[in-house]
C-alpha positions in Angstrom: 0.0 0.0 0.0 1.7 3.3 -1.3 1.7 6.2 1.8 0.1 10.0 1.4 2.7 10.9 3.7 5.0 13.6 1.5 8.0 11.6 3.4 7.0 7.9 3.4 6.2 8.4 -0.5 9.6 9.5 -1.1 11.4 6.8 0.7 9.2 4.4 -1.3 10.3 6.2 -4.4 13.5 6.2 -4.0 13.7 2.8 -2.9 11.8 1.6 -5.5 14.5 3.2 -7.6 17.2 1.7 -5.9 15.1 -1.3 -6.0 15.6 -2.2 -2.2 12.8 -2.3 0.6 12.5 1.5 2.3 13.9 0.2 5.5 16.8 -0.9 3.7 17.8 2.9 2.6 21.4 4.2 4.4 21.1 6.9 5.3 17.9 7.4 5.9 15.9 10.4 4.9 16.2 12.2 7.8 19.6 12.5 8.2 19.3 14.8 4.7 16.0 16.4 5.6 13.7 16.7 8.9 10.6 14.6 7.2 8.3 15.9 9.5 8.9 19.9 8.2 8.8 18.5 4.3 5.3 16.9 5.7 4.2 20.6 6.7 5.3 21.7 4.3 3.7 19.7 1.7 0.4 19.3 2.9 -2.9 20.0 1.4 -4.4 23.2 3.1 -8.0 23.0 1.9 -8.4 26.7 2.4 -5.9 27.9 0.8 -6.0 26.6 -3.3 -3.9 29.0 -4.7 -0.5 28.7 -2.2 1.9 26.5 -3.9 5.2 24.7 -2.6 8.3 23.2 -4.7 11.2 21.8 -2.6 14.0 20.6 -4.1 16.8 18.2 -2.4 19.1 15.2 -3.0 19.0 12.1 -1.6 21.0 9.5 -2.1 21.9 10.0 -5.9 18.8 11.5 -6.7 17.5 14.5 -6.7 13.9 15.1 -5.1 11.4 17.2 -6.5 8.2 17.9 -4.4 5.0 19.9 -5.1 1.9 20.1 -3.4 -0.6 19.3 -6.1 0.7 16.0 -4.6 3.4 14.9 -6.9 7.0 13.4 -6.2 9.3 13.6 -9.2 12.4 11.6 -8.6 15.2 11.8 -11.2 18.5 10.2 -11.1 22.0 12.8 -11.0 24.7 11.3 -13.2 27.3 13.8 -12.8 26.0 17.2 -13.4 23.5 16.0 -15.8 20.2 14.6 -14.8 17.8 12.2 -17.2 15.7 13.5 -19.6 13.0 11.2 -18.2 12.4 11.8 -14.4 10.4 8.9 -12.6 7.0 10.4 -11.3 5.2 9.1 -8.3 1.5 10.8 -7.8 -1.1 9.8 -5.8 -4.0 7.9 -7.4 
């Protein structure tokens, strides 16, 4: 069952990417970011429709890409390059 927590989606996604389980993941996400803040951050605030949030970070060797609309693009760093295809998780 996939999470609709902002930070238990993106340690599925990136795990899936590494293609480990999430509990597997050194180091884990909060050692690069406090996952309860990118939770607050993220949320959905029914009252407010036109606020909007992007957060960018890198984790592992990917870089994270967060909006609120919820969707989690992950896409994979070789060097200073990134793919022309980023991987995108949203919820169903």
């Amino acid at each position: 069952m996939v999470s609709h927590v902002t930070s238990h989606r993106v340690v599925e996604a990136v795990a899936w990417k590494e293609g480990v389980s999430p509990t597997e993941l050194s180091p884990p996400l909060f050692s690069v970011i406090d996952p309860e803040a990118l939770d607050t951050l993220v949320q959905e605030d029914a009252d407010s429709s036109t606020s909007q949030v992007e957060i960018e970070f890198t984790y592992l060797d990917y870089v994270v890409q967060i909006r609120n609309d919820p969707t989690v693009s992950i896409s994979v760093q070789d060097g200073d390059k990134s793919m022309e295809n980023p991987e995108s998780f949203s919820e169903q």
